[in-house]
C-alpha positions as CSV (number, residue, x, y, z in Angstrom):
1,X,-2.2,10.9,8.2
2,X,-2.5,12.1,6.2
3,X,-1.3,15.3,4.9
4,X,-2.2,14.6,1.9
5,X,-5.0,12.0,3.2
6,X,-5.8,10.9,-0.3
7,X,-4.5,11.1,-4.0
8,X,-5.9,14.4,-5.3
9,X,-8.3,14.0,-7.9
10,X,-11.6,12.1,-8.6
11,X,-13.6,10.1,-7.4
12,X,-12.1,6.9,-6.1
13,X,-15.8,5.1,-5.7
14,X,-16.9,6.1,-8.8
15,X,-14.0,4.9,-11.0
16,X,-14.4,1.6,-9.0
17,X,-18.3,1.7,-10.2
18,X,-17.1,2.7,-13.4
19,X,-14.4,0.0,-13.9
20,X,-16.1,-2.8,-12.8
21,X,-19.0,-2.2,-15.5
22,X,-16.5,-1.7,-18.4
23,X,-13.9,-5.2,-16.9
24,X,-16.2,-8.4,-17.5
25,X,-12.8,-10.7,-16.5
26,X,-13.7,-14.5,-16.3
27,X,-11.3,-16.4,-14.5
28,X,-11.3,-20.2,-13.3
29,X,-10.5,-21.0,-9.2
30,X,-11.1,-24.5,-8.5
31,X,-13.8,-25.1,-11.0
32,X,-15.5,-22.1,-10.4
33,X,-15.9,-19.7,-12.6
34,X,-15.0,-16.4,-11.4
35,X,-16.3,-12.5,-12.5
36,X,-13.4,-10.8,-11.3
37,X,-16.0,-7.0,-12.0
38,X,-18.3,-8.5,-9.4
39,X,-15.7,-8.7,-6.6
40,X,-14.5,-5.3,-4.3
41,X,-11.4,-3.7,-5.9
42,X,-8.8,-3.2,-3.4
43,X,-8.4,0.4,-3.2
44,X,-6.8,3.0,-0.8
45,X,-10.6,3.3,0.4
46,X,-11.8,0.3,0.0
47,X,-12.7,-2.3,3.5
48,X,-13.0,-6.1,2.7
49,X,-13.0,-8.4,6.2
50,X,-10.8,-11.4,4.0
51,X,-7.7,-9.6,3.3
52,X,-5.1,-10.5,5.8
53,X,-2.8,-8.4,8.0
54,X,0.0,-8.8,9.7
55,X,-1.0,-11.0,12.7
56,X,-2.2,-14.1,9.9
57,X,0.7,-14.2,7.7
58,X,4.4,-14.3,8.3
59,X,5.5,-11.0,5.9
60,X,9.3,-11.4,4.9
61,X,10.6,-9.2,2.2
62,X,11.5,-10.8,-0.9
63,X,13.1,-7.6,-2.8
64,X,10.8,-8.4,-5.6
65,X,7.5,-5.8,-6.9
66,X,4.6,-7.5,-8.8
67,X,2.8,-5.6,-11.4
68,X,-0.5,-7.0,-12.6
69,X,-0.5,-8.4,-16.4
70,X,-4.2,-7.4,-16.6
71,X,-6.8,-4.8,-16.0
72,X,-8.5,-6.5,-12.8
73,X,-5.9,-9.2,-11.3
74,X,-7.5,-11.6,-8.7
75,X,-6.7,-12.0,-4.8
76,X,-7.1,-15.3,-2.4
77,X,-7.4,-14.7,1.5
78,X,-5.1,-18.7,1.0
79,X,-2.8,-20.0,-1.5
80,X,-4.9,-22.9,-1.7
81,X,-5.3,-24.7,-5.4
82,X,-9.5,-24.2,-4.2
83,X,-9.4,-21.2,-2.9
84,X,-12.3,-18.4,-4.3
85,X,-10.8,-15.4,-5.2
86,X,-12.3,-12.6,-2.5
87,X,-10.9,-9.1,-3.9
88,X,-9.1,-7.8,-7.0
89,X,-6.4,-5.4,-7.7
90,X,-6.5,-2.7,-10.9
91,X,-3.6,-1.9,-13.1
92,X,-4.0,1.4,-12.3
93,X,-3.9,3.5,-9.0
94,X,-7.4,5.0,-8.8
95,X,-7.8,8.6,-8.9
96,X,-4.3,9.2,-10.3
97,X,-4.4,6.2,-13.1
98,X,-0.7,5.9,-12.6
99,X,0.6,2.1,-13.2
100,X,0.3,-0.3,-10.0
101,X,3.2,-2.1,-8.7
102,X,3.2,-3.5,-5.2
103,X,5.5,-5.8,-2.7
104,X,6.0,-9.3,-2.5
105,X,6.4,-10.6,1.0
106,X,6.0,-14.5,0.4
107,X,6.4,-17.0,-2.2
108,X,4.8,-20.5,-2.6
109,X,6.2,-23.2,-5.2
110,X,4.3,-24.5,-8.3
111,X,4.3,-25.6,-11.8
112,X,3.1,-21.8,-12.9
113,X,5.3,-19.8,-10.7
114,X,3.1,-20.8,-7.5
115,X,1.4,-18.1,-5.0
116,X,2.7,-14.7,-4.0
117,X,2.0,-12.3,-0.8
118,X,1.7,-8.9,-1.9
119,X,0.6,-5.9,-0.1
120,X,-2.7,-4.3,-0.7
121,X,-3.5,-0.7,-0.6
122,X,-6.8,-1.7,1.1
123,X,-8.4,-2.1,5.1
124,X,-9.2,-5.4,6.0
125,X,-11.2,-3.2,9.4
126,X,-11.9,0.5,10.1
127,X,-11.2,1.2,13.8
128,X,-13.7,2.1,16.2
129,X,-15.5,-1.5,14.1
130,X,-17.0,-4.0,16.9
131,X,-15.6,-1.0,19.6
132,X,-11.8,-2.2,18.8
133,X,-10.5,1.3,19.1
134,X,-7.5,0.5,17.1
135,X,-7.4,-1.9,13.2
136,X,-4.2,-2.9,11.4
137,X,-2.6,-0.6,9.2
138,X,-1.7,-2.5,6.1
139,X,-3.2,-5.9,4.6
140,X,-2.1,-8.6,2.2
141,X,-3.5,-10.8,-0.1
142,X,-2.2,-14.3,-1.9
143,X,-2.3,-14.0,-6.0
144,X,-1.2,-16.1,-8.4
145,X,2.4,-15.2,-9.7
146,X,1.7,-16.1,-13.2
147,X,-0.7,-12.8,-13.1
148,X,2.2,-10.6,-12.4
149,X,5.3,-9.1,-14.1
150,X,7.8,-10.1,-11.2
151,X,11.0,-7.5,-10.8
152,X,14.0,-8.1,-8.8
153,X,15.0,-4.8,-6.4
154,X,17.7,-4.2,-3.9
155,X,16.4,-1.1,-1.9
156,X,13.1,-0.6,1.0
157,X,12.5,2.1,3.0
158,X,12.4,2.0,6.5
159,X,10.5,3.8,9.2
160,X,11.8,3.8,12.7
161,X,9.2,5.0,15.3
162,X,11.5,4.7,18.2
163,X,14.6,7.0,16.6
164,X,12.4,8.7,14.7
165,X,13.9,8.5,11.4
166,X,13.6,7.5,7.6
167,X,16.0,5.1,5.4
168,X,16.8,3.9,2.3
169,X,18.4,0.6,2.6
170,X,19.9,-1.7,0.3
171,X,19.5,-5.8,0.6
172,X,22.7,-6.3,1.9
173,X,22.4,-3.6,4.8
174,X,24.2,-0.8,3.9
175,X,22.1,2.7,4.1
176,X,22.0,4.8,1.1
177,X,20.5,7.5,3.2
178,X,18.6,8.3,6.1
179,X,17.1,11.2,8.1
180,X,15.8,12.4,11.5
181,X,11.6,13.1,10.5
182,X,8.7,14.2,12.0
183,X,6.3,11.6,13.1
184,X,2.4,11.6,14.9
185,X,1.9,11.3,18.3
186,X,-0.2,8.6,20.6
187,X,-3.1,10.0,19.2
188,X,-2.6,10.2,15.8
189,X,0.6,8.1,15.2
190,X,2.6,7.2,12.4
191,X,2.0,3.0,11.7
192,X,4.4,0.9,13.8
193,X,4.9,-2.7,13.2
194,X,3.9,-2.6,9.8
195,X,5.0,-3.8,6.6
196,X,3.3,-2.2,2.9
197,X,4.5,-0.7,-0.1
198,X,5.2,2.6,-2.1
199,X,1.8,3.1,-3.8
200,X,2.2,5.8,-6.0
201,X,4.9,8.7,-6.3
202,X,3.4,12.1,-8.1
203,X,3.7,15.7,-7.1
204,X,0.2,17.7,-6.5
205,X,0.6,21.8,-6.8
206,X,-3.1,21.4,-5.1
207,X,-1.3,20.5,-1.9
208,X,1.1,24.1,-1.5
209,X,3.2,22.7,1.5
210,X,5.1,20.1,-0.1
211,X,6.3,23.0,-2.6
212,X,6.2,20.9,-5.3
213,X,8.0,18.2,-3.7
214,X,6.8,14.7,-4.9
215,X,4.4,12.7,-2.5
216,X,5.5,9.0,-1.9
217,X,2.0,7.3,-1.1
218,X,2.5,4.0,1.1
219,X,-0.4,1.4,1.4
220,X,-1.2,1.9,4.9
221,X,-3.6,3.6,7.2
222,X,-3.7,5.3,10.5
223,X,-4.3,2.3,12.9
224,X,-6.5,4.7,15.4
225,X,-7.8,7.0,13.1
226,X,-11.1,6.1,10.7
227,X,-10.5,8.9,8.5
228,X,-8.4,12.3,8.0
229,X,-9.7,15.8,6.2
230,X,-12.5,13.5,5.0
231,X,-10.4,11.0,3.5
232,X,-9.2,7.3,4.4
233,X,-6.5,8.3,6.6
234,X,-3.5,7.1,4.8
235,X,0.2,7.3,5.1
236,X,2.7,9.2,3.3
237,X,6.0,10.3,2.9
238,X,6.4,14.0,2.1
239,X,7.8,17.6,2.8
240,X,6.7,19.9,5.7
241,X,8.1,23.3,5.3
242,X,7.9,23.6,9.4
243,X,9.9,20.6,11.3
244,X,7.2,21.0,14.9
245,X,4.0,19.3,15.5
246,X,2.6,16.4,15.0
247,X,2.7,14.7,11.3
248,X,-0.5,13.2,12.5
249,X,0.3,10.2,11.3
250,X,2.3,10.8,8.1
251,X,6.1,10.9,7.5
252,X,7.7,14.4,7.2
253,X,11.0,14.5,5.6
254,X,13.4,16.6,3.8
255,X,13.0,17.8,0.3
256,X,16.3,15.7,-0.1
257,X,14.9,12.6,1.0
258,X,11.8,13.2,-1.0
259,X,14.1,13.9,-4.6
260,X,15.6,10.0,-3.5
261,X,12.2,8.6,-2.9
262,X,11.6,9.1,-6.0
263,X,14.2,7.5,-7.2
264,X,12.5,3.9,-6.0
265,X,10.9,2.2,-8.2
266,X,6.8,2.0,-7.5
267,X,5.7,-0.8,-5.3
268,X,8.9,-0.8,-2.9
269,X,9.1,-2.4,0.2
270,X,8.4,0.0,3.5
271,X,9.1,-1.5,6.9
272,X,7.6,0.2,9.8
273,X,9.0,-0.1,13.1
């Protein structure tokens, strides 16, 4: 999962820390006021119970990204006019401080643009928690629209466990391109049934085996595994110079199909099937 299991520099906990002391952001829910600094920021290691995954919402794609107007944007477990806002979401990808954009899944209507569904890059469980062996991979989270710069887009990727392949597809169907890869095994699978986003997309000459091949980060996690190489055991698409063994958990591609990752624009749809 996560070859690489984390972005490669810093200190994800510590920039949190640091953030939050530096980002006193007041907003109102209900007639509340809110200290967005003194709520959890929803980062790739971060685990916060209220975000929702994909068995409490009804994720559709809406070929749209959202990327946040302001330093600390707030998220609602409910697109309720009352709801308290439960987690926030930074501006920035933490350790690599690269500009966030994510998915929009759902939409609500409203005077100011209503509620969206966007992915998270957060848990909402670790597995082995309670003795569940197994958590979901990816979460979501409602936030207002009026917080985010909203883009059209025409392109996801898509993940097939079953064929074992990779996609780029447009809206209307057509592939742009698509590949056989290397996926994880019962043990250490690739997510299935899961629906996040392209994180980040960065090459790291600290990881030698993707030969300087850009890394496409995804939101999600390894649903059986708590951590990898003493990371959070995320997902990601990247290059494999040798095509057997498991990916344990991550997607191993081409450096072809790495060059057109890159050409999606951060916060891209990826379906998992």
């Amino acid at each position: 999962m996560t070859e690489p299991s984390a972005p490669p520099h810093g200190n994800p906990r510590r920039w949190w820390i640091v953030g939050a002391g530096a980002l006193a952001v007041v907003v109102a829910a209900g007639t509340v006021a809110w200290s967005l600094a003194a709520l959890p920021l929803a980062f790739h290691d971060a685990v916060i119970s209220q975000l929702l995954d994909g068995s409490q919402v009804d994720a559709r794609n809406q070929w749209t990204t959202a990327t946040p107007k302001a330093p600390l944007v707030p998220l609602y477990a409910a697109p309720d006019a009352d709801a308290a806002p439960v987690a926030t979401l930074s501006s920035s990808v933490s350790t690599l401080n690269t500009p966030t954009a994510t998915a929009v899944w759902g939409r609500t209507a409203g005077e100011d643009g209503g509620m969206v569904l966007v992915s998270t890059p957060s848990r909402n469980r670790t597995p082995g928690d309670g003795g569940v062996a197994e958590a979901p991979s990816s979460t979501f989270a409602w936030a207002r629209a009026a917080d985010f710069t909203l883009a059209s887009i025409d392109r996801e990727v898509r993940i097939d466990n079953a064929t074992s392949t990779i996609a780029i597809v447009h809206r209307d169907g057509t592939t742009e391109t698509s590949e056989t890869a290397r996926l994880g095994t019962p043990e250490d699978p690739t997510p299935a049934d899961t629906k996040t986003y392209m994180e980040a997309n960065y090459v790291d000459p600290q990881v030698p085996y993707t030969q300087g091949h850009p890394i496409a980060l995804t939101g999600a996690h390894s649903s059986k595994l708590a951590g990898y190489g003493g990371n959070a055991a995320l997902t990601a698409l990247h290059f494999y110079p040798d095509p057997t063994g498991s990916s344990h958990g991550c997607v191993r591609v081409t450096a072809a199909m790495t060059d057109a990752l890159a050409t999606l624009p951060i916060g891209t749809p990826i379906e998992f099937s």
